[in-house]
PyMOL commands that place a pseudoatom at each C-alpha (Angstrom):
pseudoatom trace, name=CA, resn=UNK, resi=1, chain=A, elem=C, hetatm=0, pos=[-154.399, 231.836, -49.768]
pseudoatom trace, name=CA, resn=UNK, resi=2, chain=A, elem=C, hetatm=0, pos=[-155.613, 230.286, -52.696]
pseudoatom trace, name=CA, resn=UNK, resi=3, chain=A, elem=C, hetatm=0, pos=[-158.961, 228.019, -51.797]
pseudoatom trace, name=CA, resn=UNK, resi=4, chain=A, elem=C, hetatm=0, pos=[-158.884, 224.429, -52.353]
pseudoatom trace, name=CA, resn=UNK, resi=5, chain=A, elem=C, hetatm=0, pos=[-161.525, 222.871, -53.887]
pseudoatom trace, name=CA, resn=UNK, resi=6, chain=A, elem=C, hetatm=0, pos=[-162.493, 219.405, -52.230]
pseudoatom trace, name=CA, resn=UNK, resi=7, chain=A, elem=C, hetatm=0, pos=[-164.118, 216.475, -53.919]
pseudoatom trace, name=CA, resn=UNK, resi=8, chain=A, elem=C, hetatm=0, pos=[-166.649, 214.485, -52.052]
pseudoatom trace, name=CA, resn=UNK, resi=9, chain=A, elem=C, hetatm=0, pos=[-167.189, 210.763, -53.061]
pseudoatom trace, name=CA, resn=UNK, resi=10, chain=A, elem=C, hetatm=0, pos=[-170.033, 209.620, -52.227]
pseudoatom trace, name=CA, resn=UNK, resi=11, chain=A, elem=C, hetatm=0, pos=[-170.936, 205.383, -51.627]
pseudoatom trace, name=CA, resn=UNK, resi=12, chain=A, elem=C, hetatm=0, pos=[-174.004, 203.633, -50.881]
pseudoatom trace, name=CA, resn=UNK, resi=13, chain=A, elem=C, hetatm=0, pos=[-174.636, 201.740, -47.559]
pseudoatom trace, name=CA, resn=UNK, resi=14, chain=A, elem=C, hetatm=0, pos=[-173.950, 198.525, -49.703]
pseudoatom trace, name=CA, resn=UNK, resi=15, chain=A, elem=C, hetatm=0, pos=[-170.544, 199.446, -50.704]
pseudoatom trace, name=CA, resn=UNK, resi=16, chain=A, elem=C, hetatm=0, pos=[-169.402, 200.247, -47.140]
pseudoatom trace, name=CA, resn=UNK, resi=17, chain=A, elem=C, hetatm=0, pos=[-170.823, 197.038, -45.824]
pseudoatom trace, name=CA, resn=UNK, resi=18, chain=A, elem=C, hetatm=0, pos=[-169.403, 195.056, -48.669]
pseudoatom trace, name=CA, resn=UNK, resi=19, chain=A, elem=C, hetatm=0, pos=[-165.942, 196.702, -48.138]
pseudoatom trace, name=CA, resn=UNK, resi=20, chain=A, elem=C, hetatm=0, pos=[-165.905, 195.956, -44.369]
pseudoatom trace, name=CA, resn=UNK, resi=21, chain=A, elem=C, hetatm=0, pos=[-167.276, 192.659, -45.020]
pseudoatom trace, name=CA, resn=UNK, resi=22, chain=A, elem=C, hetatm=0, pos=[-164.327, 190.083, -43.513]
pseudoatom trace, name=CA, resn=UNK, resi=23, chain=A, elem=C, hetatm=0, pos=[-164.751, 187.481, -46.595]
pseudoatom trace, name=CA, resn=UNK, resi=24, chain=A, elem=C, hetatm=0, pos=[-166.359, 187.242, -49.667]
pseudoatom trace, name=CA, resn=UNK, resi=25, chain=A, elem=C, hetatm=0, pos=[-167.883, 183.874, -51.607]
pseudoatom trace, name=CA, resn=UNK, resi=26, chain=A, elem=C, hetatm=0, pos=[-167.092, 182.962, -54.870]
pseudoatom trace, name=CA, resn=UNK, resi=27, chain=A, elem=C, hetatm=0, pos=[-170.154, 181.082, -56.646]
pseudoatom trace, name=CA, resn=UNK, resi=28, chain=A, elem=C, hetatm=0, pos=[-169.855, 178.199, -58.950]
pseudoatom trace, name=CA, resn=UNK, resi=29, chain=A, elem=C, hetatm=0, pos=[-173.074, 178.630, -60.847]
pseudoatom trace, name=CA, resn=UNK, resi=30, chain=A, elem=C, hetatm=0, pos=[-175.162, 175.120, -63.264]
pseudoatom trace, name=CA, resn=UNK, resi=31, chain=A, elem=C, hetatm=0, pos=[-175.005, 176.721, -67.098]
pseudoatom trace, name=CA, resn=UNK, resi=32, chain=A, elem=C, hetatm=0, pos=[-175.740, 174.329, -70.165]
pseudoatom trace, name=CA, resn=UNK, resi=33, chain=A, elem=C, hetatm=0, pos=[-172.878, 175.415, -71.964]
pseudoatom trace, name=CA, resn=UNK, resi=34, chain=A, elem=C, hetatm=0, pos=[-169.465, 173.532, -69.299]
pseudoatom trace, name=CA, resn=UNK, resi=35, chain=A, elem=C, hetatm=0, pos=[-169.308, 170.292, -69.189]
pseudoatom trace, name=CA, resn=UNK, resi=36, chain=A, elem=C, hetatm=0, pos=[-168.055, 168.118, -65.703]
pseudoatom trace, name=CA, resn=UNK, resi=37, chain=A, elem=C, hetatm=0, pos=[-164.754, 167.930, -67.450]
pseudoatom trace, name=CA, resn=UNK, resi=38, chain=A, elem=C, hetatm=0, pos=[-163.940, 171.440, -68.121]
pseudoatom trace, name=CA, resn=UNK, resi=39, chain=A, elem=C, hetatm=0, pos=[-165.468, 172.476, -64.993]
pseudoatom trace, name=CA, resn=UNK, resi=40, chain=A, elem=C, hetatm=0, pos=[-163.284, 169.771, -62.776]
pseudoatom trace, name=CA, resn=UNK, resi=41, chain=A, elem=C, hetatm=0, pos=[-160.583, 170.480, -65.302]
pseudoatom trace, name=CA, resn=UNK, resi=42, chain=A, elem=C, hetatm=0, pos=[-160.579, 174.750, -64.154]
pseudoatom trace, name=CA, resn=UNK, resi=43, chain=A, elem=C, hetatm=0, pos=[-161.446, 173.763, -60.429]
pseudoatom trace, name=CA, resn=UNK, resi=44, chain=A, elem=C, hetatm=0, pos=[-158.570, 171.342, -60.208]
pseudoatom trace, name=CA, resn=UNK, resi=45, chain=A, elem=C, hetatm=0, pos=[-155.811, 173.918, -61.971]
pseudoatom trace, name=CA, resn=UNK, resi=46, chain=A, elem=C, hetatm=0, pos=[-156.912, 176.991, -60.704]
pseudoatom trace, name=CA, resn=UNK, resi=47, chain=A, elem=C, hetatm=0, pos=[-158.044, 176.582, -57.236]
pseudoatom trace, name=CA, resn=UNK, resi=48, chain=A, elem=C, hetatm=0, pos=[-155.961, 173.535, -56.340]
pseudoatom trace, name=CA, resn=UNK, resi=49, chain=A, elem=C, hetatm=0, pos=[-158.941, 171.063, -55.714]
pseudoatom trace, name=CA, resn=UNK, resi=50, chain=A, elem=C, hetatm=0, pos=[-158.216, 167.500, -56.361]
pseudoatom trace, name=CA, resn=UNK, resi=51, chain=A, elem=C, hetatm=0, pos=[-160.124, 165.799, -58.914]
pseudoatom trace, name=CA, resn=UNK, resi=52, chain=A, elem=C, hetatm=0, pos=[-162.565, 164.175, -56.078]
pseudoatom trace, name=CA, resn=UNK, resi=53, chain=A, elem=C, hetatm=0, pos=[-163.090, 166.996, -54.125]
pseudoatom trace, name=CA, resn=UNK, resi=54, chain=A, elem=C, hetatm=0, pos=[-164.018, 169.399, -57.882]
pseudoatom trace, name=CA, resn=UNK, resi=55, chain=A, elem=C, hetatm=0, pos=[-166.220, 165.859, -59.044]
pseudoatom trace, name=CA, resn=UNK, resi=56, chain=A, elem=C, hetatm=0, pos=[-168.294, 166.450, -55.619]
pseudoatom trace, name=CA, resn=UNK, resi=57, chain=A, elem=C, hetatm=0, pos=[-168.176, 170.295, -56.250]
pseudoatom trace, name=CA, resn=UNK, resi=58, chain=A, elem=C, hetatm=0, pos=[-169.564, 170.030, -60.053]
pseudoatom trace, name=CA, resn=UNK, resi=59, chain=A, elem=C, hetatm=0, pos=[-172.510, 167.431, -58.885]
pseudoatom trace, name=CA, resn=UNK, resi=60, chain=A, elem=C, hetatm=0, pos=[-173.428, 170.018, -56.169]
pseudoatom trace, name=CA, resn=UNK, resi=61, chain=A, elem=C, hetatm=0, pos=[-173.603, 172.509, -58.943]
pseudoatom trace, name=CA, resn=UNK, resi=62, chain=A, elem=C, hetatm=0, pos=[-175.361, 170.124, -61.461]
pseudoatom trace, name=CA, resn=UNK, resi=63, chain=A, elem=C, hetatm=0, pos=[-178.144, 169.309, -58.505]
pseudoatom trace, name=CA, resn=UNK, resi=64, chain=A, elem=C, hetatm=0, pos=[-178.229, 172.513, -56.565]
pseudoatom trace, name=CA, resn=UNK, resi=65, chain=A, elem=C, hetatm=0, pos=[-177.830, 175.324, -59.346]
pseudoatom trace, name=CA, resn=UNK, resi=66, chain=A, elem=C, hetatm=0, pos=[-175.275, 176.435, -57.397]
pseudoatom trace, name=CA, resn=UNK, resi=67, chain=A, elem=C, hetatm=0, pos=[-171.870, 176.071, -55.024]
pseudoatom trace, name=CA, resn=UNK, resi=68, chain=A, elem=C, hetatm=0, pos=[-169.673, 178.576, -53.194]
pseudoatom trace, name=CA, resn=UNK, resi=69, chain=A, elem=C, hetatm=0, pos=[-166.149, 177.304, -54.284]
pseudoatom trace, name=CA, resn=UNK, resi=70, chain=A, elem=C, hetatm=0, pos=[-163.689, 179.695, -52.253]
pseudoatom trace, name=CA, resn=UNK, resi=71, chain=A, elem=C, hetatm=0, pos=[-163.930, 182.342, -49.514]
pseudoatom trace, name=CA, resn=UNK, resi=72, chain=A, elem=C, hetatm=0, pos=[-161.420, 185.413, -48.952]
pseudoatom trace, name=CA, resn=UNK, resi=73, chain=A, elem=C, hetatm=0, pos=[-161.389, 188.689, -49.772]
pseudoatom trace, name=CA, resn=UNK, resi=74, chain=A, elem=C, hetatm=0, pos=[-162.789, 190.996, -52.399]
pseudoatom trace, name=CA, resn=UNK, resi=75, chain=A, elem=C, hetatm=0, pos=[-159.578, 191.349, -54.001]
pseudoatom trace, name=CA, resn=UNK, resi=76, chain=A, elem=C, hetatm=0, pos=[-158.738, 187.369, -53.772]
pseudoatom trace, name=CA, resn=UNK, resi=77, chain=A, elem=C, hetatm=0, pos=[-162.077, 186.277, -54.765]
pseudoatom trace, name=CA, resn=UNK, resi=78, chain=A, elem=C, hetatm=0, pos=[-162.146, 188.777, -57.721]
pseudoatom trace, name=CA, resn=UNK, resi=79, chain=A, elem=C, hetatm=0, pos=[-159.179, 187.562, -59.131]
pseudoatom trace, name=CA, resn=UNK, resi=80, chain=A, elem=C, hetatm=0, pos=[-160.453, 184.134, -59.477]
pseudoatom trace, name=CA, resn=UNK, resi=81, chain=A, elem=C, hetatm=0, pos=[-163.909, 185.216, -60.886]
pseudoatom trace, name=CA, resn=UNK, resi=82, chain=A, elem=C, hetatm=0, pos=[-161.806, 186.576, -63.722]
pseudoatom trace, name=CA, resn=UNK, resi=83, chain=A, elem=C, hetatm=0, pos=[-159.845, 183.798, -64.326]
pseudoatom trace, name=CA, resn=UNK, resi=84, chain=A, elem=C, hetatm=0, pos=[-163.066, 181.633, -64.123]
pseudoatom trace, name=CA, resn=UNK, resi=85, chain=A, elem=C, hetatm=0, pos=[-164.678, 183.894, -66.549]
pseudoatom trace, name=CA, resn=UNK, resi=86, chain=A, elem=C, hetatm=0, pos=[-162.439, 183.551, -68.861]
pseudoatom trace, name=CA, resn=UNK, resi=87, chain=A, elem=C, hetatm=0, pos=[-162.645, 179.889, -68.767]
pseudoatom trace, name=CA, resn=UNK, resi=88, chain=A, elem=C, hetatm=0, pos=[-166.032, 180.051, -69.504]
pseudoatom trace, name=CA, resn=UNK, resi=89, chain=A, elem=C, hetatm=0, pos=[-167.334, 179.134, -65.824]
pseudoatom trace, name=CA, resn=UNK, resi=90, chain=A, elem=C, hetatm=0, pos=[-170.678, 181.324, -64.919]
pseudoatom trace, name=CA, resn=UNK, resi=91, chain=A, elem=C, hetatm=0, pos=[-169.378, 182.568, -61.690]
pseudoatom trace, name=CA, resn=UNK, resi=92, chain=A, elem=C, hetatm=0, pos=[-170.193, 185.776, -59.013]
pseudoatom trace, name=CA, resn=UNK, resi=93, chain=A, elem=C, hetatm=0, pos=[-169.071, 187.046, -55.443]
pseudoatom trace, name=CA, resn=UNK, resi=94, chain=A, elem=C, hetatm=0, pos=[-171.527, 186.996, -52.639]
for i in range(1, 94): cmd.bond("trace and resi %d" % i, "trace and resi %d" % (i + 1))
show_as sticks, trace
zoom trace
């Protein structure tokens, strides 16, 4: 019988926890390139915010540095990170 050869992978503690981990955050981070427009603009047509509730969400940013803007999974929240991205947006996943 011919032997099989087996390939271990290997991940650190930080990937298992971060794979278990129920939800993820995606953070809205201050840059000095996006202005309140674009920002509200990309909040409002990608995430479905209204225009009040992504006005409240790019003050927090411009005040605070930062703001988690939507919660789900690795997958979910990775999509929109991309999309963000791409938009310009400074953006990460907690």
């Amino acid at each position: 019988m011919p032997e099989t050869e087996v390939q271990e992978e290997t991940f650190t503690l930080d990937e298992i926890l971060s794979a278990v981990k129920k939800s993820h955050r995606l953070i809205l981070w201050n840059d000095e390139t996006n202005t309140f427009d674009h920002v509200i603009h990309c909040l409002v047509k990608y995430l479905d915010y209204t225009e009040t509730q992504a006005e409240k969400i790019a003050w927090t940013v411009h005040t605070k540095g930062k703001c988690p803007i939507l919660e789900g999974s690795w997958t979910e929240v990775e999509v929109y990170r991309k999309i963000l991205k791409q938009e310009g947006l400074t953006v990460t996943v907690e």
